[in-house]
N, C-alpha and C positions, 0 to 999 in steps of 0.2 A: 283739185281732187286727185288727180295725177301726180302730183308733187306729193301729194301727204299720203299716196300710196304706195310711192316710190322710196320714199322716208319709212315708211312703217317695214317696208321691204327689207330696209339698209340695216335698220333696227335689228330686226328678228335673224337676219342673217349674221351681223354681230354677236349677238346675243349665244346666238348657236355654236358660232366660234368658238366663244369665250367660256361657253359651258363645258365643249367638248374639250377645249384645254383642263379648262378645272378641274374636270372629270378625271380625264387623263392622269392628272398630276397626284388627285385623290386615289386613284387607283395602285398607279405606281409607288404612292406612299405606304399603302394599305400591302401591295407584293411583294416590299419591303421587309414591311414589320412580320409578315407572313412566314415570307423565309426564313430570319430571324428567329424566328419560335420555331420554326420546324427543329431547326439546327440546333435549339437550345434542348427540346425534347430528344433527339439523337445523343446528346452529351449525357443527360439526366440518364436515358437508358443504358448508356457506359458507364453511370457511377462517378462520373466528371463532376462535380458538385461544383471546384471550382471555376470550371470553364462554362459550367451551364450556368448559373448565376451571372457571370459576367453578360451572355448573352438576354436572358430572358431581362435583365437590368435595361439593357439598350430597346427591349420591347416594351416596356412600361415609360420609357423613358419618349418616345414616340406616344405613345396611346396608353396615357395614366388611369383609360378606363378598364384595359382588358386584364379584368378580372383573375382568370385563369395563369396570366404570367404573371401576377400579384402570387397566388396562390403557391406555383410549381415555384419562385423566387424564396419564398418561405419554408416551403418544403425541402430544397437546396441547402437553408441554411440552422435546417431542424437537422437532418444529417451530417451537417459540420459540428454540430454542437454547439451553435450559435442561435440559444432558445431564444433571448431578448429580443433579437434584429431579426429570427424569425416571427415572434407576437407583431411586431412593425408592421411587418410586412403583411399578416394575415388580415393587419386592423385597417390597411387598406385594402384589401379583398372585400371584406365584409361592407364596405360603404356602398360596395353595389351587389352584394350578394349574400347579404346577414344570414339567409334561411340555409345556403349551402350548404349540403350533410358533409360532406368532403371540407369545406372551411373548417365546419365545426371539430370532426373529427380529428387534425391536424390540430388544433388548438387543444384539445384535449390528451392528444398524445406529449404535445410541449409542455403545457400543465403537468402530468406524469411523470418527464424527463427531468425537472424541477423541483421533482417532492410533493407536488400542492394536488395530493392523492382525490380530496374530498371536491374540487373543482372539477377536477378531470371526471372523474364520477359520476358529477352531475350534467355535465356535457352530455358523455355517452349514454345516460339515461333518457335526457332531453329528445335527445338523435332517434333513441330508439320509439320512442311513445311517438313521434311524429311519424318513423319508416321504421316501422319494425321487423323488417327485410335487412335494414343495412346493417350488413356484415363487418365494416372496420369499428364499428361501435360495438360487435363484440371482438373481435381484435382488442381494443381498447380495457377493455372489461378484464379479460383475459390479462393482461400486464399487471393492471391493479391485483388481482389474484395473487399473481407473480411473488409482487413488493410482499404481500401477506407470507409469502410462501407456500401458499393455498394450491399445490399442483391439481388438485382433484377441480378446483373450482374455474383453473384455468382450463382442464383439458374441458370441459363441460360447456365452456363459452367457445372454444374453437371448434366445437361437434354443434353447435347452435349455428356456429356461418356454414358448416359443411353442409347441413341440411337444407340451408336453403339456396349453395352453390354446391353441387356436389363434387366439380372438380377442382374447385378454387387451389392454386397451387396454394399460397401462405397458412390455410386450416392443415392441409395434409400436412404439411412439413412441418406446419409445428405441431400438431399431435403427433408427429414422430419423433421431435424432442422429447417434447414432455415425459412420453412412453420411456426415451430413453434417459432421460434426466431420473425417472422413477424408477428403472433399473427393472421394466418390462418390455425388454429387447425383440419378442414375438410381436406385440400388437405395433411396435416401433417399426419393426422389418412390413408390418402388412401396411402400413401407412404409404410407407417406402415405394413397396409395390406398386401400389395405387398411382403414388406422385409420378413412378416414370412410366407406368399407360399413357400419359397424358403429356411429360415433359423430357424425358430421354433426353432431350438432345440439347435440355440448357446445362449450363457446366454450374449455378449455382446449387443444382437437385443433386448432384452428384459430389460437391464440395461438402453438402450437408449430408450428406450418406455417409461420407466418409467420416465425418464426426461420431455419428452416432457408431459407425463401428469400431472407432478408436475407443468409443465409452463401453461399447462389450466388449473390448479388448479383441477383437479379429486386425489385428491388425494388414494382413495380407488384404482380405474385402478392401480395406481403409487405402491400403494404397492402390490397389487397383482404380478405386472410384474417381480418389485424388489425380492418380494421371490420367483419366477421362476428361474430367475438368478441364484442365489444360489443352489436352487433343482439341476438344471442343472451344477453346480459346487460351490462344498462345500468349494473350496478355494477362491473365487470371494471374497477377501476382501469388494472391492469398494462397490460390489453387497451390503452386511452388513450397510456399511456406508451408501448405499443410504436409505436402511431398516429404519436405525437412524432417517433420515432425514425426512424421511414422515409418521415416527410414532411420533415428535417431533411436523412436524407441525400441527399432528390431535389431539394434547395438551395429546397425552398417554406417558405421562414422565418417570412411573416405567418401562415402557415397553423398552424406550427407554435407561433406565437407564442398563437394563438385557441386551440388544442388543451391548450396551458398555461394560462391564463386558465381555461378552462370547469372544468379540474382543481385548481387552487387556489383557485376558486368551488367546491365542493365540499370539499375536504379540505384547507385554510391549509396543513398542515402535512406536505406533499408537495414534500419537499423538491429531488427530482428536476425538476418542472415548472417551480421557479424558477431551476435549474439550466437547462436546455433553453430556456428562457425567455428567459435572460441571454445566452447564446452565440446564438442567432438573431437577439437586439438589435444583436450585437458585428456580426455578417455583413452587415446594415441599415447596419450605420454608423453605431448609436442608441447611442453608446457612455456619455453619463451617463445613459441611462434603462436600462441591461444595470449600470452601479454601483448605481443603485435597484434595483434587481430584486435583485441580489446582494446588497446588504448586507441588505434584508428577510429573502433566506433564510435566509442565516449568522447571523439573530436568530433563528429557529427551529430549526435544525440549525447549529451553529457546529461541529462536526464532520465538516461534506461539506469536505472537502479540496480537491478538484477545483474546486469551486468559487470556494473561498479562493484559491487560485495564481491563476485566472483575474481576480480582483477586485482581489490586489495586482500585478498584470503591468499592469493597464488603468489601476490608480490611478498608481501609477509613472511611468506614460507621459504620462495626461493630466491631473494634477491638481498641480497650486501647493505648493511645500517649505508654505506658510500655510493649505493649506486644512484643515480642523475635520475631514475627514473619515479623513484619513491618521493621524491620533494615535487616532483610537477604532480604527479598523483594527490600530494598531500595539499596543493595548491584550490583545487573544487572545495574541499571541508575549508580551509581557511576564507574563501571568499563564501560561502556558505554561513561562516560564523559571522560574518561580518553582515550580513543579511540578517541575521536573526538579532544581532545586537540594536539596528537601524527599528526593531520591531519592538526592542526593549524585553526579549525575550532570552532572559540569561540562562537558562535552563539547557536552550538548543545552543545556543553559542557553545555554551561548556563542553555539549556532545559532540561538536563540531571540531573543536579544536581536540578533543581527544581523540577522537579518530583521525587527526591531523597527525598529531603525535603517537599515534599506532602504526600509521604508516611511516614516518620519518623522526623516528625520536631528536635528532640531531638540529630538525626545525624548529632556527632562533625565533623565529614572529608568532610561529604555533603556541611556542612552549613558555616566552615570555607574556604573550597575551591572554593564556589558561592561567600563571603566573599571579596575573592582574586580579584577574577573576577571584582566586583566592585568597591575595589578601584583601581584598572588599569583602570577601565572607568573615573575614577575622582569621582565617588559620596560616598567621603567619610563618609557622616553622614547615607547613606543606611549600610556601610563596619562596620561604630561603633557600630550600632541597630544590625546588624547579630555576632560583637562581643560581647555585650552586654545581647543579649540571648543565648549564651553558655555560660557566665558565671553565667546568673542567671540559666539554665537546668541542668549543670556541675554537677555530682552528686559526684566528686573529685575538689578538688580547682586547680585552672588553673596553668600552668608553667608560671615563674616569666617573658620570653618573650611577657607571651599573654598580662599578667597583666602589666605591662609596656605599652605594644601598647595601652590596650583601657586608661590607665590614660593619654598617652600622646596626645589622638585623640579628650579624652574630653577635655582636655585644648586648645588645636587645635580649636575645635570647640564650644569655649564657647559663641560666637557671631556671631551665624548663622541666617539669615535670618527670620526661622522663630521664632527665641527667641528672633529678635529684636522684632517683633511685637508681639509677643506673641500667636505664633498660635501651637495648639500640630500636628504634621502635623500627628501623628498615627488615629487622630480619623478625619481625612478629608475625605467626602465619593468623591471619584475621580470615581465612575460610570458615561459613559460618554451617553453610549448606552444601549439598550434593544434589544437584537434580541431572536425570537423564531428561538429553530431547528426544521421540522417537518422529518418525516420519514416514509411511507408507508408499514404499519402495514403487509398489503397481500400480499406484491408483490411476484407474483407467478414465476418471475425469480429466487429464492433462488439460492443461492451460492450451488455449487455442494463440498466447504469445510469447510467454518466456517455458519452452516445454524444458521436463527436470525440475520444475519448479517449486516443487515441495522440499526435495533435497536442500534447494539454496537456500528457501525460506529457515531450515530445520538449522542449517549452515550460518546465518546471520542469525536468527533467534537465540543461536546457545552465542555465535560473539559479541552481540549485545553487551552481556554482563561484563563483559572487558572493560577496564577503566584504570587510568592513569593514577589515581589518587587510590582506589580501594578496592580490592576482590573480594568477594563475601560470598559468594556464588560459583561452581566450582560446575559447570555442564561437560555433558558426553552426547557423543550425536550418533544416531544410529539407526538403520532400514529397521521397520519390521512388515510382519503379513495382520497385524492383528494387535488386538489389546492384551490376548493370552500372551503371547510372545513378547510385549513390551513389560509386563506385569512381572515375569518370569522374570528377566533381564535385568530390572529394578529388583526384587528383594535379592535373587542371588550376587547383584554386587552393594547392597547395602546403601542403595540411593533413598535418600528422605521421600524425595518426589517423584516423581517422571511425568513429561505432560508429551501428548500427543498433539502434533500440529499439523493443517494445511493449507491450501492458501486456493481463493478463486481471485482469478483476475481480470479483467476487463483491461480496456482497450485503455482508461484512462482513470480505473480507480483500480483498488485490491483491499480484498478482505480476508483478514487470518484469523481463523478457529482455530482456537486452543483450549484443550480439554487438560486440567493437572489432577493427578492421582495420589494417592500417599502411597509411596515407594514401601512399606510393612503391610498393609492390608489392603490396598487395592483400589479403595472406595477413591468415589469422586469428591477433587473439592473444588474446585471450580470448571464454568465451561462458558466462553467468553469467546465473541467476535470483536475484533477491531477494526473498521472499516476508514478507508481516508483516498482521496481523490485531487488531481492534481500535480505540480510539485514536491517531490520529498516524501511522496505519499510511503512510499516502503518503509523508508526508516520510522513514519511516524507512528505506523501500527507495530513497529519493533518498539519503540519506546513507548507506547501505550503498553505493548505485552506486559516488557519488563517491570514499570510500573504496578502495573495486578498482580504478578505473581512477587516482587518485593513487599505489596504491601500486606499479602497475607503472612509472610513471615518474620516468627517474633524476634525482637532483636533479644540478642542473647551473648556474650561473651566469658571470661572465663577468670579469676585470678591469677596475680601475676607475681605475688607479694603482699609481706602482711607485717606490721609491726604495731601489737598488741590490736586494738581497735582498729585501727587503720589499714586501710586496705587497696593495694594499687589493682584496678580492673583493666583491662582490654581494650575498653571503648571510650570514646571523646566527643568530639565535635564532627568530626566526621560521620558518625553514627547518629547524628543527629541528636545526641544526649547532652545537656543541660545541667547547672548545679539543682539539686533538692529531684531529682529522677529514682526510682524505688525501684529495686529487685530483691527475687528472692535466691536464696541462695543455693542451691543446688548439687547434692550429693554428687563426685564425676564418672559420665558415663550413664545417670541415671534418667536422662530428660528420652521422650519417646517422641515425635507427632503422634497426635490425637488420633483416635481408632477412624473416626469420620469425621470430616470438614477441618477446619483449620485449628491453629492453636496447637498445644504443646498435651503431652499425659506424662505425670510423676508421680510417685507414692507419696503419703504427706509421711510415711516415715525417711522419707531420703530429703526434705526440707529441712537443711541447717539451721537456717538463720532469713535474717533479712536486713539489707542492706540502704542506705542513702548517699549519692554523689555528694560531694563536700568542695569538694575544688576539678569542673572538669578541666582537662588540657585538651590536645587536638587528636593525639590516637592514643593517648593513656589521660584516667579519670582517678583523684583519691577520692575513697569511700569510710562511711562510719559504719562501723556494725551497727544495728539499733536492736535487734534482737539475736541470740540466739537457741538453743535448748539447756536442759538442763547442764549436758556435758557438753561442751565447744568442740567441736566435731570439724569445725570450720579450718579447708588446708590451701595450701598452695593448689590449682588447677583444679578446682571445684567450680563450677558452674553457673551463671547468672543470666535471668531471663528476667524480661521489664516489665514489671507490675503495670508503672505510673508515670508519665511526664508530666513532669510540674508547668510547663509552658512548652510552646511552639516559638523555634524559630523561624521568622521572613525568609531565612536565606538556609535550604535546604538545600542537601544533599538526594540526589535521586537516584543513586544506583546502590544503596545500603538497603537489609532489611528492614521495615517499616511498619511493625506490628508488635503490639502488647503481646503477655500471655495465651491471650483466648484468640488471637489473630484479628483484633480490634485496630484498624490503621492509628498514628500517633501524628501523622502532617499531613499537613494540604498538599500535593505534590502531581500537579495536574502537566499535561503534555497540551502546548500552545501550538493552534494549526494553522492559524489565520491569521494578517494581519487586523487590526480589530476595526480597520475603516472598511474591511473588505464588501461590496454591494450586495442588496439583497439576494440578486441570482444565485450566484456564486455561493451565500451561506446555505439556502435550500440547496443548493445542490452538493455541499459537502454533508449533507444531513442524513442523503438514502443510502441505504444498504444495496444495492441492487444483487440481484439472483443474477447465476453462471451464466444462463444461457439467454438471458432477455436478450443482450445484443444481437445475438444468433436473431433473434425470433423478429426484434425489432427490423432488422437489414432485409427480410424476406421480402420481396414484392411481392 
């Protein structure tokens, strides 16, 4: 008995041992993972998204139960913009906490950020009928409003969380948006108030103050608040950038200039500061030290857009067809073309290498590989003129392949149209239209990234129309205060149209409104947003613009020559015209735009005749009379405008006008954004429009 009690002894004190080890070990595993998540929670409230991920990773990675680092891991990676890999994440949250209002509501905000409005919807509705207290569920709500554009129904969901937090910082601040997105600057300021009773002393309440009085234009307020910010956190990047911004637009450019300096002293690769940098140099008048600056940055971020327009508009202007600097510039568009061709996207290729060739005419791979493009299209006498000027630029004699093609293209082409009649078709002016851009010099919306940004937008929108092969399109760029002023501006110099543009931006999409007017009466004829997100996104609502506003204008050209019937016109293939295409004929001087919307106004006593293509060429067309009046009235420089295309070609021209008589498009001539494997996130998410200031509103904790 002794023995087996001496055993049971040995046992239990074993036992004890080995529990308090285990214990031990479990504990220390457990003050591990603890820390871990402390540290990761310290990062997330710095805005560290990437370093808090990392860590909260290593706490799930330990304990694949703890829900919460599931959660805050997803959350991390919803503010990266990484919706997909945040759903992952959330869909293990939910295996131990499906009911989570907080799960849910995160899942519903990603839903939103996605496009997929009517999911996210019923999330937060879901949220609400079970807690109808919780607050991010109208947050939630409030966004969806947003997408609408619904401000009255947003501010109504964020007075819904105020009442039931009444000092919740994210309600106040955003009904101080909204108030000031709405352009009621009083109820904005009392919101304002309220926020710093309560938050004074964090630098984001005061980074958003300053917004809203850069949007009433107080600019002084604005910077005060903005260097508050920073007082109150010396790392507040943004806080600096906003500093940039409202020292820019109170025209203090060196100041502005130091402020980028101290920021690219600190983080190279703040690509914004060499931006803001560059443009303050341009205002100085420091214009090859604003091309340094620029091309630096564009070696860091080669996809700030804004910047790029600004760098080949300045290079253009002031640098030598010889200088070393225009062919590296012209190198982004050609490996760009080459990118679009891999997508089977000939459209951007061709934009590509023309803006290749705008910046370095002199670029043999540019100009030969636009070249190509062309004669695939059939217009081989444009394919010969772009062979023809590499060999006269050629600063080395060409391989005996080129030299062959162009002797065998000019024998090809030794009786072309226009050498039968004898027209040089290089010196034909094919200006078809006049449109002013205007642009609103003040608007005190500024861009919270590329500030000036309407300017550049109004600056690339009118060079858009630039094109190697054809000008049809003839812009002017210019500030105004208003629609009176741009209206004025337009009929006193005789412009057909004038369209008003501006641009909202975000962090990673941009959308350009543009409203066009008839340059004679005033009225509207169109008013059009073009939204696009990602890569390339600037140019590609530039070449969306162009495309709308070519396709309301009719094609129209003019005589050139006439013998008996026969009649040599203007236009070709280039124009997109065809054999068996109908016009009418048009007394000259006589054609108007239409009093309102689109299309052309003529008197049917100034109608000559009417004409049919017979044989087109590439920039000149022979024509048949098929009617005319009693007396033949029909002269040299009389006018023609296109009834009728007899057919469409596959292989279109996209920077020509692109409308019958009545401003009825004539081709398919669409702007490709995507490649077309591209996965479903990604398409929902090139699909939303998103409002100026969600971002703002989304970032508020």
């Amino acid at each position: 008995m002794k023995v087996k009690s001496l055993n049971k002894k040995k046992i239990s004190a074993f036992a004890i041992i080995f529990l308090t080890l285990f214990a031990g070990k479990i504990w220390a595993a457990s003050s591990s993972v603890i820390e871990t998540y402390n540290k990761a929670l310290e990062l997330e409230a710095d805005e560290d998204w990437y370093e808090a991920s990392q860590y909260f990773m290593e706490v799930v990675n330990e304990n694949s139960a703890f829900t919460d680092a599931w959660f805050r891991l997803a959350s991390c990676s919803y503010k990266l913009g990484e919706y997909d890999l945040a759903l992952q994440y959330l869909s293990q949250a939910e295996k131990f906490e499906k009911l989570n209002s907080n799960i849910q509501n995160l899942k519903g905000m990603i839903y939103l950020a996605l496009g997929q409005i009517d999911q996210a919807e019923e999330i937060f509705k879901q949220v609400l009928i079970k807690y109808p207290n919780d607050i991010d569920s109208h947050f939630g709500l409030a966004e969806i409003e947003l997408y609408d554009g619904k401000f009255s129904g947003a501010e109504l969901q964020y007075t819904e969380a105020l009442k039931r937090q009444n000092s919740n910082r994210k309600a106040l601040l955003s009904l101080a948006l909204v108030c000031a997105q709405t352009g009621r600057y009083p109820q904005a300021e009392n919101y304002l108030r309220q926020a710093m009773q309560f938050y004074s002393g964090e630098s984001q309440v005061h980074y958003l103050a300053a917004i809203i009085y850069i949007m009433k234009g107080d600019y002084k307020k604005a910077e005060q608040h903005a260097k508050i910010s920073v007082e109150i956190d010396g790392d507040f990047e943004k806080g600096y950038e906003l500093i940039s911004s409202v020292l820019y637009l109170q025209n203090r450019y060196q100041e502005v200039i130091d402020i980028s300096d101290f920021l690219i002293s600190r983080n190279r690769n703040n690509s914004l500061a060499w931006y803001v940098k560059g443009i303050s140099q341009i205002k100085l008048n420091l214009e090859d030290e604003a091309l340094q600056t620029w091309s630096t940055g564009l070696k860091i971020n080669p996809q700030d857009e804004f910047m790029r327009w600004q760098l080949e508009l300045i290079s253009r202007k002031n640098l030598g067809f010889n200088d070393a600097r225009r062919k590296e510039f012209a190198l982004f568009h050609i490996e760009n073309a080459s990118q679009y061709q891999t997508r089977y996207d000939k459209a951007g290729a061709s934009y590509e290498y023309q803006r290749a060739i705008l910046l370095d005419p002199k670029n043999q791979k540019a100009r030969l590989e636009y070249a190509n493009m062309l004669e695939m299209d059939g217009l081989h006498e444009m394919y010969l003129n772009q062979l023809n000027f590499i060999k006269k630029s050629a600063e080395e004699e060409l391989d005996i392949n080129m030299q062959d093609t162009i002797e065998a293209y000019n024998s090809l082409l030794y009786d072309t149209l226009a050498k039968q009649w004898n027209v040089d078709t290089f010196y034909l002016d094919k200006i078809r239209w006049n449109i002013a851009i205007f642009y609103e010099e003040n608007n005190n919306n500024a861009s919270l990234y590329h500030v000036d940004s309407n300017r550049i937008l109004a600056q690339a929108a009118s060079d858009i129309f630039s094109g190697v092969a054809i000008t049809s399109v003839k812009t002017q760029i210019t500030p105004i205060s208003g629609f009176s002023e741009a209206f004025k501006n337009a009929r006193k110099n005789n412009f057909d149209y004038f369209i008003i543009v501006n641009s909202v931006e975000g962090q990673d999409d941009i959308t350009l409104n543009a409203t066009m007017y008839s340059g004679r009466t005033g009225t509207e004829t169109f008013k059009e947003s073009y939204y696009s997100t990602g890569n390339n996104r600037l140019s590609i609502v530039l070449r969306r613009f162009r495309n709308s506003v070519l396709e309301r204008l009719t094609v129209k050209g003019k005589i050139l020559a006439r013998n008996g019937k026969i009649l040599l016109v203007d236009l070709g293939k280039v124009e997109n015209i065809s054999d068996g295409a109908e016009f009418k004929i048009i007394k000259k001087g006589a054609i108007k735009t239409a009093d309102s919307g689109i299309g052309l106004f003529y008197k049917d006593s100034d109608v000559l005749g009417n004409l049919v293509i017979s044989k087109t060429g590439e920039e000149v067309s022979e024509a048949l009379i098929t009617e005319h009046g009693f007396y033949d009235k029909i002269n040299v420089g009389d006018e023609i405008v296109l009834v009728k295309l007899e057919k469409e070609d596959d292989s279109v021209i996209d920077n020509v006008p692109n409308s019958d008589e009545e401003g009825n498009p004539i081709v398919e001539n669409q702007v490709q954004e995507e490649d077309e494997n591209q996965n479903l996130l990604e398409e929902l998410k090139n699909t939303v429009n998103r409002p100026a200031i969600l971002e703002l509103l989304r970032n508020i904790n």
